[in-house]
C-alpha positions in Angstrom: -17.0 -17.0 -17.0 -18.4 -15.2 -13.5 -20.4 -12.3 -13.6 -20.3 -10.5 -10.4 -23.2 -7.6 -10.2 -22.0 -5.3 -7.0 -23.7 -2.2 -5.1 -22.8 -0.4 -2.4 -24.8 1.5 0.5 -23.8 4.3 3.2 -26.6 5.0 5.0 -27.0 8.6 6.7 -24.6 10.6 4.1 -26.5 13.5 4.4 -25.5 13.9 8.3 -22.5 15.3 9.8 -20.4 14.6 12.7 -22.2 10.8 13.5 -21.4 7.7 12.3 -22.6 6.2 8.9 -22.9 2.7 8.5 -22.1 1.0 5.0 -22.8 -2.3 3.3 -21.1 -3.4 0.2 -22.9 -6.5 -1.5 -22.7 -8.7 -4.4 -24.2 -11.4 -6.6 -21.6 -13.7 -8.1 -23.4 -16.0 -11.3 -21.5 -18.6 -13.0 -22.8 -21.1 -15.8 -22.5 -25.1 -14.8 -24.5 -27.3 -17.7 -27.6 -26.0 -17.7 -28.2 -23.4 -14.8 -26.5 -20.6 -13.4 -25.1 -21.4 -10.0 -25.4 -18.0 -8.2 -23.9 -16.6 -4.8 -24.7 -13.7 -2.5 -21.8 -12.2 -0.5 -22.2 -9.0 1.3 -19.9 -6.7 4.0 -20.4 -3.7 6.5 -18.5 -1.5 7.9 -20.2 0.8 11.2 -19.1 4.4 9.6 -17.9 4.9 6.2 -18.6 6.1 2.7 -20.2 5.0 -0.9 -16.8 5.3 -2.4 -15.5 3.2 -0.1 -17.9 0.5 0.1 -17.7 0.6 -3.9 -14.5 -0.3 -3.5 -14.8 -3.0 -0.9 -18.0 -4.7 -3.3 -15.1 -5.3 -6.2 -12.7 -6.4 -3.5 -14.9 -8.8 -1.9 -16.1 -10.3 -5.1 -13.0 -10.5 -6.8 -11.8 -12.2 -3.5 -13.6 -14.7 -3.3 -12.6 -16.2 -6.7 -9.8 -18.9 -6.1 -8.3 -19.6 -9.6 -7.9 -16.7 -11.9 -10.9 -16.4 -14.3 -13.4 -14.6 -16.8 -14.9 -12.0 -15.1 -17.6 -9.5 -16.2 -17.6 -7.0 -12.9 -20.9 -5.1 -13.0 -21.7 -2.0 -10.9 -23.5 1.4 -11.1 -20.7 3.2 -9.1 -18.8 5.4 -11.9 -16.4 6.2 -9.1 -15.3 2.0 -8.9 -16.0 1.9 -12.9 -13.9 4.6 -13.8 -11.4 4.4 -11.5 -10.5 1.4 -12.4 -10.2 1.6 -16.4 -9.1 5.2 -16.3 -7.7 6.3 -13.3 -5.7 3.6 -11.7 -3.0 3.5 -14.3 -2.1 6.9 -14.2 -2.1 6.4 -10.7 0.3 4.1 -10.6 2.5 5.4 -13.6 3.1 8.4 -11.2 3.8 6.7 -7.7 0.6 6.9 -6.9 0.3 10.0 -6.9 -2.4 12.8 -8.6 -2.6 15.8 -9.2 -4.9 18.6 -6.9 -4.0 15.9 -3.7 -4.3 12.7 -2.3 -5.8 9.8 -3.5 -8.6 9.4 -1.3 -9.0 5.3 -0.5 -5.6 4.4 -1.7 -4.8 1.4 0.3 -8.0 0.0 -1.4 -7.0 1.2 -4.9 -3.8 -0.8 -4.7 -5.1 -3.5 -3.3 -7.8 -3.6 -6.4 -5.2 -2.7 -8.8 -3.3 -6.3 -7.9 -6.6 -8.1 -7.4 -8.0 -7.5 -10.6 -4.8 -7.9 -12.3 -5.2 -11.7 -11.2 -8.1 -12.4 -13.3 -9.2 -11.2 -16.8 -11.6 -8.4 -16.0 -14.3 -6.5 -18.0 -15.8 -3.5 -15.8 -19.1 -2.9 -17.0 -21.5 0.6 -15.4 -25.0 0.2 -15.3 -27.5 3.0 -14.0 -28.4 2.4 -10.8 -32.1 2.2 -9.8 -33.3 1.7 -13.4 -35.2 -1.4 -13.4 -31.9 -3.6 -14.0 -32.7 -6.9 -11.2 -29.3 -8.2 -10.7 -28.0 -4.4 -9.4 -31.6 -3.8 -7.7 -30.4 -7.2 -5.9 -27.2 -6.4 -4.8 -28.4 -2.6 -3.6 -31.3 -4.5 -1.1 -28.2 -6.6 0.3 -26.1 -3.6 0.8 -28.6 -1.9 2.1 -29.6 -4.6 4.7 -25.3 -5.2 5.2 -25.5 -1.2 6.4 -29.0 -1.2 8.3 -27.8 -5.3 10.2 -24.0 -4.3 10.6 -23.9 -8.3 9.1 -21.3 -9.8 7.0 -21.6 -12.7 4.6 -18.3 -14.3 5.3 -18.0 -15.6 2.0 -20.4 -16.7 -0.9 -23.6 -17.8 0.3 -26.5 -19.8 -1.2 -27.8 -16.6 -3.4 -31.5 -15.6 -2.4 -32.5 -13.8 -5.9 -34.2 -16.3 -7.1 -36.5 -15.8 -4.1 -36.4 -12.3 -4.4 -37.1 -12.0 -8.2 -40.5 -13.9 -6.9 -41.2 -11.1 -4.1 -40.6 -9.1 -7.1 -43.0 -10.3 -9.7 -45.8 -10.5 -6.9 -45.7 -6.7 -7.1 -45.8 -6.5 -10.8 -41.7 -5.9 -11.1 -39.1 -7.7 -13.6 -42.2 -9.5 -14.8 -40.3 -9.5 -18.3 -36.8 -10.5 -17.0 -35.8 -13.8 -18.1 -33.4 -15.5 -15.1 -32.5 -18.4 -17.3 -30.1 -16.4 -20.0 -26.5 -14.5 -19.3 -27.1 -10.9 -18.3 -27.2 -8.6 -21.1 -25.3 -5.8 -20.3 -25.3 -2.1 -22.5 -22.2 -1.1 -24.1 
């Protein structure tokens, strides 16, 4: 079983007509006798969107898997979320195709569509910036993926064990409990 808690950033959405860096980033967490082994990955692109970089989190984290598996695919993009458990199959039924226009990032809804359809996949919305540390986590590495222009290139030793220390120094996550699987909402 791999839980995989993603975020996405676009920094400077609110300008138009100059370039808007992105940053898609994940934590990958995985159960091996008696500790989670955990893994950062993270991706930028120099001029982009937050629908797009949603995307990219889910493709970079399923891609990194290298047998299919059990995965619970966390994020707080509803775009990502529902897209993939409502959308995409409609989608598809019709050629790919919608109604009222084009399917804006298509290539990267295929290529999700046959990712996903590797593995055995539960797609799980949280709220973004509401206290939850695993999706605070992978928002500060998409947001540093946007600001550095910095890529991962691959899973990486995970640093949230550091950062839920950083955390707790200021008084935040003080009653999260690291050593248990993530309890998600329903």
């Amino acid at each position: 079983m791999i839980f995989i808690h993603a975020d996405e950033s676009c920094l400077g959405n609110q300008f138009k007509g100059r370039a808007r860096p992105g940053g898609a980033a994940g934590l990958l967490e995985t159960w091996k006798g008696e500790e989670w082994i955990c893994r950062d990955f993270w991706i930028s692109e120099p001029d982009t969107t937050n629908n797009r970089m949603a995307l990219r989190s889910a493709l970079e984290g399923l891609g990194t898997l290298k047998r299919p598996c059990e995965v619970t695919f966390v994020s707080d993009s509803k775009y990502l979320v529902d897209g993939i458990t409502k959308w995409v199959h409609g989608w598809r039924t019709q050629g790919w195709k919608k109604k009222g226009g084009p399917i804006q990032n298509l290539e990267l809804w295929q290529a999700l569509y046959r990712l996903a359809g590797r593995h055995d996949v539960t797609w799980r919305w949280v709220k973004g910036h509401a206290g939850h540390a695993r999706n605070e986590y992978a928002n500060d590495l998409a947001v540093m993926a946007a600001q550095e222009q910095t890529r991962s290139g691959g899973p990486v030793e995970s640093r949230f064990t550091a950062w839920l220390g950083e955390q707790r120094e200021k008084n935040r996550y003080v009653d999260f409990v690291e050593f248990t699987p993530p309890v998600l909402p329903d």
